[in-house]
N, C-alpha and C positions, 0 to 999 in steps of 0.2 A: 640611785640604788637605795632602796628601801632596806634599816638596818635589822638585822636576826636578831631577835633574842627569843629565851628559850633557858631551860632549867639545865642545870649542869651539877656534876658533882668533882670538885677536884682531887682526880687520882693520881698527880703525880706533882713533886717538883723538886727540881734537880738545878745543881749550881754547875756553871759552865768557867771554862777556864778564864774567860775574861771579864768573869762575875757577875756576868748577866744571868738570867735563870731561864730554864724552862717551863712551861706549865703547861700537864694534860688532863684535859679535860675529859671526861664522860659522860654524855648525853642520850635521853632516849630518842625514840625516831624524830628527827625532825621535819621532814616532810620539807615544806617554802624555803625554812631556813635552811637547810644542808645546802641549797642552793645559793642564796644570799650570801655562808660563809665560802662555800669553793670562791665565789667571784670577788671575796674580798683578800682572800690571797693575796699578799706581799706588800695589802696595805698597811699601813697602822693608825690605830683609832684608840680608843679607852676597853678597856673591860672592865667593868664594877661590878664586884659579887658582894652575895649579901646572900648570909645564912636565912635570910627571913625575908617578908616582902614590903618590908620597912623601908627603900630604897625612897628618896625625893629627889624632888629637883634639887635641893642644895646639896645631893652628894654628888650629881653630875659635873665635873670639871668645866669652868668657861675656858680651859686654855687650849690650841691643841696640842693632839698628844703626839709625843716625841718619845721615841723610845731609844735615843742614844745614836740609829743607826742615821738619822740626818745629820747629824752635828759634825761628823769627819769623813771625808772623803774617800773612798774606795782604795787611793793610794796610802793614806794615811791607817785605816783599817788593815791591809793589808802588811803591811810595819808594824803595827803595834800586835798581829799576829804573830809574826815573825820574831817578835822579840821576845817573846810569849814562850817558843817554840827555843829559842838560843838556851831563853835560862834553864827550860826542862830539860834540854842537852846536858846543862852541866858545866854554862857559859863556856863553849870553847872558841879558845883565840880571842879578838876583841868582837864587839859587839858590830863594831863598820865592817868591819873584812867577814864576817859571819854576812852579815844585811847583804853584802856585794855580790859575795859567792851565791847566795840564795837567787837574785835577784837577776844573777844573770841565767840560771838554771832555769829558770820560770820565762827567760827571754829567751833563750833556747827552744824549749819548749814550744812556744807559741811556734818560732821563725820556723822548726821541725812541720808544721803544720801548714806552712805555706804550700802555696802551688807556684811552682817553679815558672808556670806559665803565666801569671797573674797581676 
């Protein structure tokens, strides 16, 4: 996949509960690249801006890029959501029997969704 780039203007960015941020961009038509970005979709790669067209090779990163969501597993994410979620409550009860309760609610749910026949 050949990568998109293209001139943007940042309109937006916003702090998320687990500190991570969001950032939106605004772009004129992009024609190739609107395509390029739909197919990049739920990857992660670098984005480097630059107010100017000063940009070189030495600002491109050799490493790759990680944005956090490789580093802990889906179950582990989903915990550290959760926990996220107890202290906004207003910690009630303990933190395990709060995890437990959740946990089986969301197992629930799924089992809800079986097919009895399957």
């Amino acid at each position: 996949m050949s990568k998109p780039s293209f001139a943007a203007v940042i309109a937006g960015v916003k702090t998320r509960k687990d500190r991570s941020l969001r950032v939106e961009l605004d772009t004129q038509e992009l024609g190739e690249d609107a395509a390029k970005l739909f197919a990049a979709l739920g990857m992660q790669g670098w984005i480097l801006f630059s107010p100017n067209d000063d940009i070189t090779e030495q600002d491109v990163p050799e490493i790759k890029a990680d944005a956090g969501l490789g580093n802990k597993t889906p179950s582990s994410r989903l915990r550290a959501v959760l926990r996220v979620y107890w202290e906004q409550k207003g910690q009630p009860g303990t933190w395990e029997g709060f995890y437990l309760t959740q946990m089986e609610r969301l197992i629930d749910t799924v089992k809800d969704k079986l097919d009895s026949d399957g």
